[in-house]
C-alpha positions in Angstrom: 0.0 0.0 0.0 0.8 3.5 -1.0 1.4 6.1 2.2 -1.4 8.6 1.4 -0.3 11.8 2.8 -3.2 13.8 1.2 -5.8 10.9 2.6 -4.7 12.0 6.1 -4.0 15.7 5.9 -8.1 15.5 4.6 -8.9 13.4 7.8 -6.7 15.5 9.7 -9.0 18.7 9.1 -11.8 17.2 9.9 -10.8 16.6 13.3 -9.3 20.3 13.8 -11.7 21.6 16.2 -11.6 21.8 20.4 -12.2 18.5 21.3 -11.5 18.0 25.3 -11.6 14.8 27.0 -15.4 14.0 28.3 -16.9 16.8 25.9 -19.5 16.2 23.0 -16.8 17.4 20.7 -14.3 14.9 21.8 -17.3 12.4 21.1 -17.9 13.9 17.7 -14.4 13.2 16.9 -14.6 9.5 18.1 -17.7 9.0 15.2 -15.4 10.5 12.7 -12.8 8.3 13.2 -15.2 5.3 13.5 -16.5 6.5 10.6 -12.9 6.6 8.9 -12.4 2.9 10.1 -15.5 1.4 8.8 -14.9 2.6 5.5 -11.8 0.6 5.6 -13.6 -2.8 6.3 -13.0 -2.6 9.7 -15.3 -2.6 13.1 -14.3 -0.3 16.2 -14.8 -1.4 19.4 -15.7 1.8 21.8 -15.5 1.5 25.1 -16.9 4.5 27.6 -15.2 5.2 31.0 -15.5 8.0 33.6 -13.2 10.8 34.4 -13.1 13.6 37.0 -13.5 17.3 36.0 -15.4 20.2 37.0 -17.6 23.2 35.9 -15.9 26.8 36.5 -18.4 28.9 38.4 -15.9 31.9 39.1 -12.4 33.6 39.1 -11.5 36.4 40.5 -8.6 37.9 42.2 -9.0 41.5 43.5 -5.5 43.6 45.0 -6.9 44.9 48.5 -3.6 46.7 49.2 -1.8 48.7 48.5 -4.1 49.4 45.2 -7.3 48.3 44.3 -7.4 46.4 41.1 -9.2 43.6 39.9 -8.0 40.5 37.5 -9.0 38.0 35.9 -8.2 34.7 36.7 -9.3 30.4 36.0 -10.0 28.7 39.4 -8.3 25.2 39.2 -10.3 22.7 38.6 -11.3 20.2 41.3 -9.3 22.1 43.8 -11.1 23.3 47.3 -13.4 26.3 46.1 -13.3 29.8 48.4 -16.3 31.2 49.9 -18.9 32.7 47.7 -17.4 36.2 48.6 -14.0 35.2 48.4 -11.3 34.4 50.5 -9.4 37.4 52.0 -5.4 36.7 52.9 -1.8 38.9 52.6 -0.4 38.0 49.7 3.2 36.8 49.0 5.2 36.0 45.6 7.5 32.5 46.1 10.2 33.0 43.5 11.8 29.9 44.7 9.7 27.8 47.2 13.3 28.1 49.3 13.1 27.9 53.2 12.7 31.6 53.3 9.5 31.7 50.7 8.2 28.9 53.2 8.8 30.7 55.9 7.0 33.8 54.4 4.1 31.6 52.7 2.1 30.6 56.0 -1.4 31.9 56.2 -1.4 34.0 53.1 -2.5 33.3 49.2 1.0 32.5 47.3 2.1 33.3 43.8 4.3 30.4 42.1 6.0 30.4 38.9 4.6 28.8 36.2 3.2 25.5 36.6 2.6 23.5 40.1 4.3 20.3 40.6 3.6 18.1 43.3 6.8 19.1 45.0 6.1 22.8 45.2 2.2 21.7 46.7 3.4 19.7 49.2 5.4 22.2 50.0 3.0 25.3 50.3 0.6 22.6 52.0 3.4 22.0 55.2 4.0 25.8 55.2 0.5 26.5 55.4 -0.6 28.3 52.6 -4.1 29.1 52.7 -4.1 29.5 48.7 -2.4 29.2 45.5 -1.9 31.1 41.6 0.0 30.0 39.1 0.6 31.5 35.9 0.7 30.7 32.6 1.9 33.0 29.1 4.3 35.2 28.0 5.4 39.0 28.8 4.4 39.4 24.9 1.4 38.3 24.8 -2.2 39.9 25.0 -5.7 39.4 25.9 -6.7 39.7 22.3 -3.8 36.9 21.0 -3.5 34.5 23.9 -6.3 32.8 26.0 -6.6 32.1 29.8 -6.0 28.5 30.5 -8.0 26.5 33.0 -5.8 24.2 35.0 -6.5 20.8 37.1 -5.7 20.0 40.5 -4.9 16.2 39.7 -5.8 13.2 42.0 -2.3 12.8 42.9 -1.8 16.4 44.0 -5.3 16.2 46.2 -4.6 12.7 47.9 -2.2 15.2 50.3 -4.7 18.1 50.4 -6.6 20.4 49.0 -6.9 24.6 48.9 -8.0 27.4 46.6 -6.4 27.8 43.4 -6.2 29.7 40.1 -4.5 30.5 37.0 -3.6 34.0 35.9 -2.0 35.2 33.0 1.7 36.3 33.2 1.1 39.8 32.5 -1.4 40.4 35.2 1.1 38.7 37.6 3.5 40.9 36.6 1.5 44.0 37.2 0.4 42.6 40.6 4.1 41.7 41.4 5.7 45.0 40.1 3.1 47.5 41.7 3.9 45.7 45.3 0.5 44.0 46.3 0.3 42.7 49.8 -3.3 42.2 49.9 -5.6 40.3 48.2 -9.6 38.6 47.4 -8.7 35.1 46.0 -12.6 33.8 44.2 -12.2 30.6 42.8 -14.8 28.4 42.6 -16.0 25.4 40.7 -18.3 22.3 40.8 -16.5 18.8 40.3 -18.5 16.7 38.0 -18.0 13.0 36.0 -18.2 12.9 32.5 -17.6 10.2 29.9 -15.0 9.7 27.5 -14.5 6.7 25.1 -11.4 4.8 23.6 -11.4 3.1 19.9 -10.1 0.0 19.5 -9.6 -2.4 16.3 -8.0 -5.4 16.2 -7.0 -7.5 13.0 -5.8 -11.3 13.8 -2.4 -12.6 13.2 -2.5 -15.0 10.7 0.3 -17.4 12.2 0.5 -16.0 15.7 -2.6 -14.9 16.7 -2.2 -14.6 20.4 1.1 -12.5 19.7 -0.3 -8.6 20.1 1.7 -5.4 18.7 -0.7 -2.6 19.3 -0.1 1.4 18.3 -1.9 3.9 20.0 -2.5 7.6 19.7 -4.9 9.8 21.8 -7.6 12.0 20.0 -8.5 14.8 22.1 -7.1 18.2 22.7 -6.7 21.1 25.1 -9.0 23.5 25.7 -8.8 26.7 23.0 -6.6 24.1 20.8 -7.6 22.6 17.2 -4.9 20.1 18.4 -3.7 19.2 14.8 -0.2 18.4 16.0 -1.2 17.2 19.2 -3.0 15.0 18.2 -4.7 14.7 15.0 -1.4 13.9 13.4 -1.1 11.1 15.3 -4.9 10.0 15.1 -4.5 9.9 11.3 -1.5 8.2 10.9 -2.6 5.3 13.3 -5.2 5.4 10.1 -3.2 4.9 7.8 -1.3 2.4 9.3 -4.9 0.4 9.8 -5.2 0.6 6.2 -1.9 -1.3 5.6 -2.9 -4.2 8.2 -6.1 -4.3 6.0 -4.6 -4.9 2.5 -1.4 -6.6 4.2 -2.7 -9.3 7.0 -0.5 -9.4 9.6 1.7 -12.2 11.5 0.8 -11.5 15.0 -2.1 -9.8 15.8 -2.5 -5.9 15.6 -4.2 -3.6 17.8 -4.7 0.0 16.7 -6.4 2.1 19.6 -7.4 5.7 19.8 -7.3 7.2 23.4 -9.6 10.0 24.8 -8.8 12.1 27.5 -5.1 12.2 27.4 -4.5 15.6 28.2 -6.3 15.3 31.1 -3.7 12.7 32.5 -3.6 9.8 30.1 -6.8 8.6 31.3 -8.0 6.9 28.2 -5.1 4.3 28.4 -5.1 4.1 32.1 -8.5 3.1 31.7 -7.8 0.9 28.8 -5.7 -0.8 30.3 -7.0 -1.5 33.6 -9.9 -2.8 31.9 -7.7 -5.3 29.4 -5.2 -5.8 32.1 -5.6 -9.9 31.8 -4.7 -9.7 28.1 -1.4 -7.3 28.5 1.1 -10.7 28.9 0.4 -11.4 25.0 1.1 -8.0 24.1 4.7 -7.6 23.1 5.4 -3.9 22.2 3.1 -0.8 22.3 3.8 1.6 19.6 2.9 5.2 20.4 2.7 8.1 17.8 1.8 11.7 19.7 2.6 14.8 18.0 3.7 14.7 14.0 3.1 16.3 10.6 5.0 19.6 11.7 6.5 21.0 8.5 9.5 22.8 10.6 10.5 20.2 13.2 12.3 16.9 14.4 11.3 13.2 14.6 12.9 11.7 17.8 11.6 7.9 19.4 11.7 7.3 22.9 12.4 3.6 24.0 11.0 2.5 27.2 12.4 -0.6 26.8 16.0 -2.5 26.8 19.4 -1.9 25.4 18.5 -3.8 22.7 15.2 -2.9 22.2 16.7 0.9 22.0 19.6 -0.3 19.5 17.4 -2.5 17.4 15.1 0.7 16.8 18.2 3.0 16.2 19.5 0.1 13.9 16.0 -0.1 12.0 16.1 3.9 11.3 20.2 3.9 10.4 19.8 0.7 8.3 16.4 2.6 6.0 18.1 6.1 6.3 15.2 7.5 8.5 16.6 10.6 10.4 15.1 9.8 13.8 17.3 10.2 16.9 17.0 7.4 19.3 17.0 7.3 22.9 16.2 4.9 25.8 13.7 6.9 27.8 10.0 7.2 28.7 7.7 9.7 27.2 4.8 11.5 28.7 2.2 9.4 26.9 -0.1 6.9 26.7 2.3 4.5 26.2 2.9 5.1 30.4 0.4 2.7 31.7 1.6 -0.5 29.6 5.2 0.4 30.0 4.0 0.0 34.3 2.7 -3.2 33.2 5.5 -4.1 31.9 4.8 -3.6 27.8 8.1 -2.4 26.3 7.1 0.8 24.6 8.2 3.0 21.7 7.3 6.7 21.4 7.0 8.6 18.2 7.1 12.1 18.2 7.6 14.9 15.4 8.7 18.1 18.0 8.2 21.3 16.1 7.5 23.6 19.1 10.7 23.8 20.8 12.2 25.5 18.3 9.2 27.6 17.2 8.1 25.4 13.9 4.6 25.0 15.6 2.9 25.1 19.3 0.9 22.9 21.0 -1.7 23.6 23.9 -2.9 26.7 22.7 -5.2 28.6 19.8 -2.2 28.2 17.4 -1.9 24.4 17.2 -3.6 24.6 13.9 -3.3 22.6 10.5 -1.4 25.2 8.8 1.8 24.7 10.4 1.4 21.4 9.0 1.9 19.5 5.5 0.7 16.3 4.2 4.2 15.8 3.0 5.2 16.1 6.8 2.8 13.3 7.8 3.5 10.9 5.1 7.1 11.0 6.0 6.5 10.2 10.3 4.6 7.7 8.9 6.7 5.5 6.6 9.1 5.0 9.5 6.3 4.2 11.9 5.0 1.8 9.5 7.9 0.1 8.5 9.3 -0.3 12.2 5.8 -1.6 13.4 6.0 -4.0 10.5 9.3 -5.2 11.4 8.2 -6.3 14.6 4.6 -7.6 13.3 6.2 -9.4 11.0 9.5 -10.6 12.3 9.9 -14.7 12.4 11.7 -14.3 16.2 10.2 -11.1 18.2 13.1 -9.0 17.4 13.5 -8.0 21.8 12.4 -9.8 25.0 9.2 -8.5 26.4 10.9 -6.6 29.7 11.0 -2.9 30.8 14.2 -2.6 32.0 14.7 -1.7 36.0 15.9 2.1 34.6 13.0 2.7 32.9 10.9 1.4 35.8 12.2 3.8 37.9 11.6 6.7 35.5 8.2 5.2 34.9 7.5 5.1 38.9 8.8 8.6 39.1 6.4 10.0 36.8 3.8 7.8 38.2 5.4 9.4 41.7 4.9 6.7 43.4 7.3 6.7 46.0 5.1 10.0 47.3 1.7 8.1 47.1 3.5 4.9 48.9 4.7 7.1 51.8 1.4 8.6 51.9 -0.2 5.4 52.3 2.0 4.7 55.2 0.5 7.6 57.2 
């Protein structure tokens, strides 16, 4: 079969529109896909499960003292909502979260830089912070080119407490910072709710080892504000296109191809997935994960959570076919995650463009014109031809183990050494 980089560009535009996990637009997206695969002879299996969110009923942060100035800001989702009329605290900037922020942070609403990690919580929780902002943009940005993003509290964050918090953009912090506020009105407050959010999955039989599973994966839904072509439409489509091949080409082992929802939201649609198939992950020999591709100005890169010699057989495939992909042993922050902490090796895919300004992602600009059909068709011969290499090979070409390094990494994103000493409490 002929890689059709025009047949997913096309597919790729109709699924260029906000489609966040749980939302009827992420659903809409799922029907065009199953729409895609049934044209190709095939029948998706959708599968529903629940995920934590909330509705936003207010943000608002109002400067008390020494000037009186209102701003605009997101409360975090799920966190602990203020009162109605807000909460009322002194208000401190943590450059650092050193000892002497800590010391400073007790009893007062905190301002972080940029995003919260579970470290700097923990910390403002001991210090006794009575509320948190965060803040997200650049100095060059405005109100009319840049939107205010809405940020989560995640489970892992809330199993060691939970306070008022809220996103502002950079610029307001600034103004709040640089004009010497020491008083503040934190409102922030929103309703946690459960929605529903599907995965895809289709499976074409091996014809001589059957109970021998390869799957590839890519999630489907996007950040608020975002079209999400690059993240991930790209690598919707070309998971497509790969379907197409198993199709006209029956495979060896059996082939999986699985769309994931809510993935920005913490790779709940393979966490889900895979809690629910968890009985069937010891036939399942490598998970092949494409997120982010098509980016005309950019760099293809696979991560290996894997061996040695899973990493060196990859970096072998691309050297011995001339595919310029740099190859690394490492995890990815993915959905290839959960079966790598099953114990599925795992190979990431990735076309970066942002980094170095070709296109970026989680925002109103990750949009198909930074993109090329050309682009995609090229990510997707090497994805192709590696995942038929394994599909295909007559010995699997790397034993099914994730190494004790990548474990750890794996465990450390997972963090759960933190939720283990929690436990212990």
């Amino acid at each position: 079969m002929e890689i059709n980089g025009k047949r997913e560009f096309e597919l790729l535009e109709k699924m260029s529109f906000v489609r966040m996990g749980g939302t009827a637009e992420e659903f809409k997206a799922a029907e065009i896909l199953m729409e895609e695969i049934r044209s190709i002879g095939l029948e998706p299996a959708l599968e529903a499960f629940e995920i934590e969110d909330a509705d936003l009923v207010k943000g608002e942060l109002e400067v008390l003292e020494p000037f009186n100035k209102k701003y605009t800001v997101t409360a975090y989702k799920l966190s602990e909502s203020t009162p109605e009329e807000g909460l009322i605290a002194p208000f401190y900037y943590a450059e650092n979260l050193t000892a002497a922020d800590l010391e400073n942070s007790k009893g007062k609403i905190v301002l972080v830089n940029g995003y919260l990690s579970l470290d700097m919580y923990k910390k403002l929780l001991k210090a006794g912070a009575v509320g948190f902002v965060t803040m997200s943009g650049t100095m060059i940005e405005t109100e009319e080119n840049s939107d205010l993003f809405t940020r989560t509290l995640r489970d892992t964050l809330r199993k060691f407490g939970n306070m008022p918090g809220a996103n502002i953009r950079v610029t307001d912090a600034f103004d709040i910072v640089a004009n010497g506020a020491t008083k503040v009105k934190l409102t922030a407050i929103n309703t946690p709710v459960t929605r529903t959010s599907h995965n895809i999955t289709v499976t074409i039989k091996g014809t001589e080892k059957p109970e021998e599973v390869v799957s590839f994966g890519g999630h489907y839904d996007s950040v608020e504000f975002s079209k999400g072509a690059h993240d991930n439409a790209a690598g919707s489509v070309i998971n497509m296109e790969i379907a197409r091949y198993f199709v006209e080409n029956p495979p060896k082992r059996t082939v999986q191809i699985m769309w994931y929802g809510s993935e920005e939201m913490g790779l709940f649609g393979s966490k889900a997935w895979v809690a629910a198939h968890e009985d069937e992950l010891k036939n399942h020999l490598c998970m092949i994960n494409t997120d982010m591709a098509g980016v005309v100005i950019g760099y293809d890169v696979a991560r290996v959570i894997a061996s040695k010699e899973a990493t060196a057989h990859c970096d072998a495939f691309m050297r011995r076919h001339g595919y310029n992909v740099g190859v690394t042993q490492d995890i990815y922050s993915s959905d290839s995650i959960p079966f790598a902490d099953k114990g599925v090796p795992a190979v990431n895919f990735v076309r970066f463009g942002h980094h170095i300004g070709g296109t970026l992602i989680h925002c109103r600009y990750d949009i198909k014109e930074h993109l090329s059909a050309e682009a995609l068709a090229k990510t997707t011969k090497f994805v192709l031809g590696y995942g038929v290499e394994l599909v295909e090979s007559v010995v699997f070409p790397f034993e099914r183990v994730v190494p004790s390094e990548m474990v750890e990494k794996v465990d450390k994103y997972l963090m759960k050494k933190e939720l283990a000493e929690l436990d212990k409490k």
